[in-house]
C-alpha positions as CSV (number, residue, x, y, z in Angstrom):
1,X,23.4,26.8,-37.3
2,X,20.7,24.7,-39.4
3,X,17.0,25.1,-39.1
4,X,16.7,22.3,-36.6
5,X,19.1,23.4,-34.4
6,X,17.5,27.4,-34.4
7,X,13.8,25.4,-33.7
8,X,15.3,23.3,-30.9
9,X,16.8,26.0,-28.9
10,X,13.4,28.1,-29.3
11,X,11.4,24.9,-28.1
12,X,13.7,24.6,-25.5
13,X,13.7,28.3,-24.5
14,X,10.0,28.1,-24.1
15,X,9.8,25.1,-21.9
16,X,11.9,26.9,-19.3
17,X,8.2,28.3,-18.1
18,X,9.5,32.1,-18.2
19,X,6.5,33.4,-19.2
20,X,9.0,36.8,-20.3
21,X,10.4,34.5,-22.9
22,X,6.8,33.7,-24.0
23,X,5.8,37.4,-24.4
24,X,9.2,38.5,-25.7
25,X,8.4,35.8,-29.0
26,X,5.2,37.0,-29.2
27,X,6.5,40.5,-29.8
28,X,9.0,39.8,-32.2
29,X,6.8,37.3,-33.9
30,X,4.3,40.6,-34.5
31,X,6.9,42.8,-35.6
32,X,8.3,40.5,-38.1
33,X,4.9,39.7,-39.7
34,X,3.8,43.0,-40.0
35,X,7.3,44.2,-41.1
36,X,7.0,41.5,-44.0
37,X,4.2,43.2,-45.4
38,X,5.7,46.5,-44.7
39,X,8.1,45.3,-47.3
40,X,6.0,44.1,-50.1
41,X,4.0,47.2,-49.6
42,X,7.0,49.2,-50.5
43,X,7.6,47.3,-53.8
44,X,3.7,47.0,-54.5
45,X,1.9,50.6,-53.7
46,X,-1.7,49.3,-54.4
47,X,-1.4,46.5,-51.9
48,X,-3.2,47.7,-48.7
49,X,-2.5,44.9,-46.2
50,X,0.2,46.5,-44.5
51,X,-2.6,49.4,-43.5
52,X,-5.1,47.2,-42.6
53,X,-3.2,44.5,-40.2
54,X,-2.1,47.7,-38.6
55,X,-5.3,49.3,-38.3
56,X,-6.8,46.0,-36.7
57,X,-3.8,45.7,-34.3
58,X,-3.5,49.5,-33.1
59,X,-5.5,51.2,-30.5
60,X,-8.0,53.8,-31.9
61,X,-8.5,56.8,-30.1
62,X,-12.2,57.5,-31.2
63,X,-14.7,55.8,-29.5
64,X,-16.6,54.7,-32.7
65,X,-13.6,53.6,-33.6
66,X,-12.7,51.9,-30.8
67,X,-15.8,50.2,-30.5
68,X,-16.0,48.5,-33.9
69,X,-12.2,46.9,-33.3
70,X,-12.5,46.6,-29.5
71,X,-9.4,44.1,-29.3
72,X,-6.7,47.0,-30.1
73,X,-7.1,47.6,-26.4
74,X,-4.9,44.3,-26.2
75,X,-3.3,43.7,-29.4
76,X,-1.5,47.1,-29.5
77,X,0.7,46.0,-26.6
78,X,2.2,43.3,-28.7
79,X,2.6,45.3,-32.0
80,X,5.6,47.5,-33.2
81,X,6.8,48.8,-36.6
82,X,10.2,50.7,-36.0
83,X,13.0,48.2,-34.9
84,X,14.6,50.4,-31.7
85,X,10.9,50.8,-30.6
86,X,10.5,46.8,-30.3
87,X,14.7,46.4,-29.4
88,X,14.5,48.7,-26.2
89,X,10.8,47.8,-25.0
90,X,12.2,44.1,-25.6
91,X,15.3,44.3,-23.8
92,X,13.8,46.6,-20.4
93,X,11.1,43.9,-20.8
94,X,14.0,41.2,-20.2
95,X,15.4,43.4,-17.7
96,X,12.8,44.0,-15.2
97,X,10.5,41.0,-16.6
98,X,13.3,38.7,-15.4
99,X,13.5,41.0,-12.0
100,X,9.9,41.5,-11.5
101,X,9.5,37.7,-11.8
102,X,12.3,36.5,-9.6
103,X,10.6,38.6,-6.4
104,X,7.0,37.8,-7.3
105,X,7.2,34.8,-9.5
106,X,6.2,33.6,-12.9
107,X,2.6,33.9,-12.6
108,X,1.7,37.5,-12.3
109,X,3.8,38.6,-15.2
110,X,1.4,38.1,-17.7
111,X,-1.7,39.3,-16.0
112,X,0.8,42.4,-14.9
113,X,2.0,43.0,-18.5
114,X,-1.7,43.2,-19.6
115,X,-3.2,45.1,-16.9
116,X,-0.6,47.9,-17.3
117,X,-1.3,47.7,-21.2
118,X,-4.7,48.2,-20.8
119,X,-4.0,50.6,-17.9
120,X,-1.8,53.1,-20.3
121,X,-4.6,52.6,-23.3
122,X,-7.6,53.5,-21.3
123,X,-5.1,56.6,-20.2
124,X,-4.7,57.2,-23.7
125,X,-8.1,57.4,-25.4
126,X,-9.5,59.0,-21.8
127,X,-6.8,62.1,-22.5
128,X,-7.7,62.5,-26.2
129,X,-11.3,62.3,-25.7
130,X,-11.2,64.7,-23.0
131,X,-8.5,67.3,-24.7
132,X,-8.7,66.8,-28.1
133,X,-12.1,64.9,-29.0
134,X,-12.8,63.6,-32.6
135,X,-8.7,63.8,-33.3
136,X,-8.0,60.4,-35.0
137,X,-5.3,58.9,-33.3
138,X,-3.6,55.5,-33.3
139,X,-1.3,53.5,-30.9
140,X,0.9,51.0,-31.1
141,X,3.8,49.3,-29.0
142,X,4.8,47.5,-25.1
143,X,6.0,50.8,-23.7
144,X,3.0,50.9,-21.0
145,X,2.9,47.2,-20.1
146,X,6.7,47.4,-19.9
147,X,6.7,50.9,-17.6
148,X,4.4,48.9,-15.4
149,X,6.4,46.5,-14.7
150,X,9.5,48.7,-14.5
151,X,7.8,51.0,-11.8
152,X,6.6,47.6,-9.6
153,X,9.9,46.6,-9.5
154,X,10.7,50.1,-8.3
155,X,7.8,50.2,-5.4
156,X,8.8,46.6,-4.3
157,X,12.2,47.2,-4.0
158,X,13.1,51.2,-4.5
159,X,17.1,50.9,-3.6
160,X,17.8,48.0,-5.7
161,X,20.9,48.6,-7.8
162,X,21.4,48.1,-11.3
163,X,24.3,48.7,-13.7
164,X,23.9,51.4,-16.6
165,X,26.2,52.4,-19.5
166,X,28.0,55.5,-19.0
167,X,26.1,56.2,-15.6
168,X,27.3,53.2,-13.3
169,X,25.2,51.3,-10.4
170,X,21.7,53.4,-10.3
171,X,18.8,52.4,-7.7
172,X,15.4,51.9,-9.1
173,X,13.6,54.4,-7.7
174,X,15.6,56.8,-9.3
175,X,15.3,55.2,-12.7
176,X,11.9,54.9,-12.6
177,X,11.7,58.5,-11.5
178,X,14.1,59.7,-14.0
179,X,12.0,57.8,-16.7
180,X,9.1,59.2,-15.8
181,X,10.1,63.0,-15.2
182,X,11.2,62.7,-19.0
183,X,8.3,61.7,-20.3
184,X,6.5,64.9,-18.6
185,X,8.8,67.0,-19.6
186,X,8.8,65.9,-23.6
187,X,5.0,66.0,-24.0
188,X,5.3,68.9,-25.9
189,X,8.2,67.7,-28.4
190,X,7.0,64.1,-27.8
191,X,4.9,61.1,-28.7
192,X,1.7,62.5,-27.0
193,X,0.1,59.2,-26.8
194,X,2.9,56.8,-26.2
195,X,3.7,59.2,-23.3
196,X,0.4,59.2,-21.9
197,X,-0.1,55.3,-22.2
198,X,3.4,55.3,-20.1
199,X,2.3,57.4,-17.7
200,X,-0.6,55.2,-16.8
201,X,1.3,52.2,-16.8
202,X,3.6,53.5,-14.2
203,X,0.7,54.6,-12.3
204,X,-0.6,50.9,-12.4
205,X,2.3,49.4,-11.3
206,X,2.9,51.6,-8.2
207,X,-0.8,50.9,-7.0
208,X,-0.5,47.4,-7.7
209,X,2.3,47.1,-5.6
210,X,1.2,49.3,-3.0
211,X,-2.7,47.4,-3.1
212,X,-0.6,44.0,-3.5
213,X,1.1,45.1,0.1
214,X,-2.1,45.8,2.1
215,X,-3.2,42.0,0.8
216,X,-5.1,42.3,-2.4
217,X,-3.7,40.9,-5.6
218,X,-5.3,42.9,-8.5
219,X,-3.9,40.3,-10.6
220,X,-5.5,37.3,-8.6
221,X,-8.0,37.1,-11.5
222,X,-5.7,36.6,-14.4
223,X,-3.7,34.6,-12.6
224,X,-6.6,31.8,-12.4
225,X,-7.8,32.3,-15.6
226,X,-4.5,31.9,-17.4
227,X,-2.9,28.9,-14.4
228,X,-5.1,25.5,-14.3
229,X,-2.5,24.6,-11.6
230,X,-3.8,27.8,-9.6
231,X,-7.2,27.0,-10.2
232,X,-6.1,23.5,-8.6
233,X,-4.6,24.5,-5.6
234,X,-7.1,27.0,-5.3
235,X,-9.9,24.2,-5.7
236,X,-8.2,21.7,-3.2
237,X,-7.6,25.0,-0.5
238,X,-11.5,25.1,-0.3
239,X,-12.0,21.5,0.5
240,X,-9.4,21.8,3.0
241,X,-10.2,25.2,4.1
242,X,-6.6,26.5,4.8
243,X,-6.3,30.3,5.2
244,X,-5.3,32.6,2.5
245,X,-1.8,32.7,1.8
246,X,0.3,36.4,1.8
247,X,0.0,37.8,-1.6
248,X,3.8,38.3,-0.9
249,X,5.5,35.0,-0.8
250,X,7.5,33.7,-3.2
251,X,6.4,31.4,-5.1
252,X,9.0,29.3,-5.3
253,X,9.2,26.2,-2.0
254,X,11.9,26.5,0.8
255,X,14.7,25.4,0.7
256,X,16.9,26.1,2.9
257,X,17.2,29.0,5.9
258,X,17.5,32.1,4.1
259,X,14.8,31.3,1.5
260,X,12.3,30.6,4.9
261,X,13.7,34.0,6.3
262,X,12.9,35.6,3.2
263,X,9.3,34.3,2.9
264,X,8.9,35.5,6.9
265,X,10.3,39.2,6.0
266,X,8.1,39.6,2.8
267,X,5.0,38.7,5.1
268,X,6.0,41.4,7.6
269,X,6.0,43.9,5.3
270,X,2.5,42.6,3.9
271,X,1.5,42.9,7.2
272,X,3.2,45.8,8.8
273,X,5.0,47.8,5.7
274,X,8.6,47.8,4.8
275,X,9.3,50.6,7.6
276,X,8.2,48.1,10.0
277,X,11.6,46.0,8.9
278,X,14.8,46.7,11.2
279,X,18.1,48.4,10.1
280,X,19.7,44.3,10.2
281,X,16.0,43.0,8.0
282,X,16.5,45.7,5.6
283,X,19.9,45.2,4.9
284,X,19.8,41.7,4.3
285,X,16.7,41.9,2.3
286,X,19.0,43.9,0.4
287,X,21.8,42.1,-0.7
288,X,19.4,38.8,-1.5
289,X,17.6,40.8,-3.7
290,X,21.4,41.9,-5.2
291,X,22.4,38.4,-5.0
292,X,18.8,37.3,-7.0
């Protein structure tokens, strides 16, 4: 494969308009960058840039810290050193990105990987300020943003299946449970931090969810700060003064009968709650979501 080739099939794997793509680059982008001067660290001792890209990039516990390199609160979620930390946030990223995105569409998975970043970092320095103030602490890596979205995709659709080496079809409630009750249960052997930003990740994606149900959309904001085409619609809704859509539907138009049946049981259970959904609703909401 020549260098033209390898820069066509990234352009064209942008343009698809998965914004997962767009944050999975990004990621590796960071991680080979900083790796690079990881490297010429390692051959040249005196050179400090290594230590200080980090530095800027990671999230400081200390608040004085904190407050002279602010933008570690976002930064961090896009930085990692060691490569299985990057290849398995990366690939549950695809994973439940892609899932996450398919039942809720494109546009909250940014503001949703951001807000469950900066969910798990406020977590972070909150706990070490609290129980162990003054300890210098850094933080690095996607493992909060990704949780988030992991445990959304559990709230929205708990009994979805999924296939896992060595343990078969799994639902997602249990994953997500599983996930979390070993994260409790290595605090004391474990990466205190990381396992405290996940923890508050996973707490912001069930809320959002839940919150997202009742009719707000904590990502509304993002969403219109990062879409021009929302701000549009948005804009042209107000002129017309059409009332506010279910925070629920798909984003994507109907096409045919089941995609309209879809969009009717998602704003049932906006309105009324999944229980609300009959024995016949629940299974075919069921095996769409299999079939998506």
């Amino acid at each position: 494969m020549n260098g033209t080739s390898f820069q066509s099939d990234i352009r064209y794997w942008l343009r698809q308009g998965n914004t997962v793509n767009h944050l999975l680059l990004w990621n590796i982008v960071v991680f080979l960058g900083i790796n690079i001067l990881y490297i010429v660290n390692t051959f040249y001792p005196t050179n400090t840039l290594f230590s200080w890209t980090y530095d800027q990039l990671a999230l400081h516990s200390q608040l004085n810290t904190f407050i002279r390199k602010p933008w570690g609160l976002i930064t961090y979620m896009f930085t990692h050193v060691e490569i299985f930390h990057i290849f398995f946030n990366m690939l549950n990223l695809y994973w439940f990105g892609n899932l996450f995105r398919g039942f809720l569409g494109n546009k909250r998975v940014l503001p949703l990987y951001l807000m469950g970043g900066i969910s798990g970092g406020l977590l972070y320095m909150l706990c070490y300020n609290l129980f162990l103030p003054g300890f210098p602490s850094g933080m690095i890596g996607a493992s909060a943003s990704v949780m988030c979205i992991l445990v959304a995709c559990a709230t929205l659709m708990p009994n979805y299946e999924i296939g896992l080496l060595f343990l078969g079809n799994i639902r997602l409630k249990w994953l997500a449970l599983g996930l979390i009750a070993l994260g409790i249960i290595s605090i004391p052997r474990g990466n205190l931090g990381g396992i405290i930003s996940h923890m508050g990740g996973a707490l912001f994606g069930f809320f959002y969810i839940r919150i997202l149900q009742n009719g707000t959309d904590l990502c509304k904001p993002l969403i219109w700060l990062f879409d021009p085409e929302t701000r549009k619609e948005g804009q042209q809704q107000q002129a017309r003064s059409k009332p506010k859509k279910s925070p629920l539907k798909v984003v994507k138009k109907p096409e045919d009968n089941n995609q309209l049946r879809l969009d009717q049981l998602l704003d049932k259970i906006n309105e009324k709650g999944y229980q609300s959904l009959s024995a016949e609703e629940k299974a075919w909401l069921d095996k769409v979501s299999k079939e998506n």
